[in-house]
N, C-alpha and C positions, 0 to 999 in steps of 0.2 A: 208772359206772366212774370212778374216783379212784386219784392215788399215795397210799400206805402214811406217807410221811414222806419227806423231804428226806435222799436217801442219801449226796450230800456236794457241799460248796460251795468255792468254793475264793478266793483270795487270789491275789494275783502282787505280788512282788517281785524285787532283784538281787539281795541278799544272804542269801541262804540259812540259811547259817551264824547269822548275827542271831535271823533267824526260826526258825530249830529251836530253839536255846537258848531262845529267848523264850517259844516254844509247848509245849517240854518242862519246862523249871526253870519257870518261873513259873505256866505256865496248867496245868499238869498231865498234858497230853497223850503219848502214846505212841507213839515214832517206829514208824510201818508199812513206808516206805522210802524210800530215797533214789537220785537219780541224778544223781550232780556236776554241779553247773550247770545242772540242767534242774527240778527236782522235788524236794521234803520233804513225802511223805504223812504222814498223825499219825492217828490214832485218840481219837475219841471218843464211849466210849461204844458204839452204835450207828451210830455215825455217822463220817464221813472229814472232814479239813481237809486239802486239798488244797493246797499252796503253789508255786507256778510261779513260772521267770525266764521273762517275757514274753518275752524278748528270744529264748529259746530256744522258746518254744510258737509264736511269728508265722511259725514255717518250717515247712516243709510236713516231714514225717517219714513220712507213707504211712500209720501206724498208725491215730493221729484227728484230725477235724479241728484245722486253726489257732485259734488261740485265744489270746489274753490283752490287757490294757487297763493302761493308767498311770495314777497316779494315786488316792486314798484310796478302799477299800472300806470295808465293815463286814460283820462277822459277831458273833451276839450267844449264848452259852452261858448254858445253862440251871443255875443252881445254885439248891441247900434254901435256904429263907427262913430258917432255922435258923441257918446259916454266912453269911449274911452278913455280921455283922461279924469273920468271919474271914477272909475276902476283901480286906476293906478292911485290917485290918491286915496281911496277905501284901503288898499291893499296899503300902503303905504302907514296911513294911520295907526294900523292895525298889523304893525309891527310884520307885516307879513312882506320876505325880501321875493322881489322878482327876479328869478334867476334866468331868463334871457328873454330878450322884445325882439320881434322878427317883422319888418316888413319885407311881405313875398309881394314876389314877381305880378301874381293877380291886383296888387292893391290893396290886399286884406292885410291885417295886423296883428299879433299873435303876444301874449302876455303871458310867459311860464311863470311856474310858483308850484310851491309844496305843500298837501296837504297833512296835516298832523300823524299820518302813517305813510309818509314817504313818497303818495304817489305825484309824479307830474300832472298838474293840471295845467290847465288853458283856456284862456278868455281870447275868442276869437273871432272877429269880424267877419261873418257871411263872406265875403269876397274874397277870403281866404280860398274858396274852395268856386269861387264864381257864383255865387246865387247874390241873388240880390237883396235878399232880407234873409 
């Protein structure tokens, strides 16, 4: 017995607002929903980006547990090796500096960058990790 795949990981920041913009015009995601000052769920894919104000997750609400951390995470999206250099130019346009390009060992490709609360993120080619899509 095994999980299926990673149903959604999440982020925490304060500014919210920053990180919706950020995760919707730039990264391409889908806002799922919001609740001022607490949460900006986003859609990708298959998959959730969960963005929390720590500050509002570390209180007890009754619903789920407490939860949240300070400080730089990382989360890394999967994009066609085909687009990558249309990734680079989006980011590029868009004033956004990539701070290290990695081809690994596998073949895959890896594109660092900062999101507007610090965290590393990563545009990175399936083959990074061996799968094939």
């Amino acid at each position: 017995m095994r999980p299926l795949r990673i149903l959604e990981t999440s982020l925490y920041a304060e500014n919210l607002d920053d990180m919706q913009k950020f995760y919707c015009d730039i990264i391409g995601l889908e806002l799922f929903s919001r609740v001022e000052g607490r949460h900006v769920f986003l859609r990708c894919g298959q998959g959730m980006l969960l963005i929390f104000n720590p500050e509002r997750t570390q209180q007890a609400n009754g619903s789920v547990p407490e939860h949240g951390t300070h400080g730089a995470g990382h989360v890394a999206f999967a994009i066609p090796a085909h687009e990558l250099e249309k990734w680079r130019g989006h980011l590029q346009r868009n004033n956004i500096e990539i701070e290290k390009e990695i081809t690994w060992p596998t073949g895959g490709h890896s594109l660092y960058f900062r999101d507007p609360a610090g965290h590393s993120i990563e545009l990175a080619t399936p083959q990074t990790w061996n799968f094939d899509n």
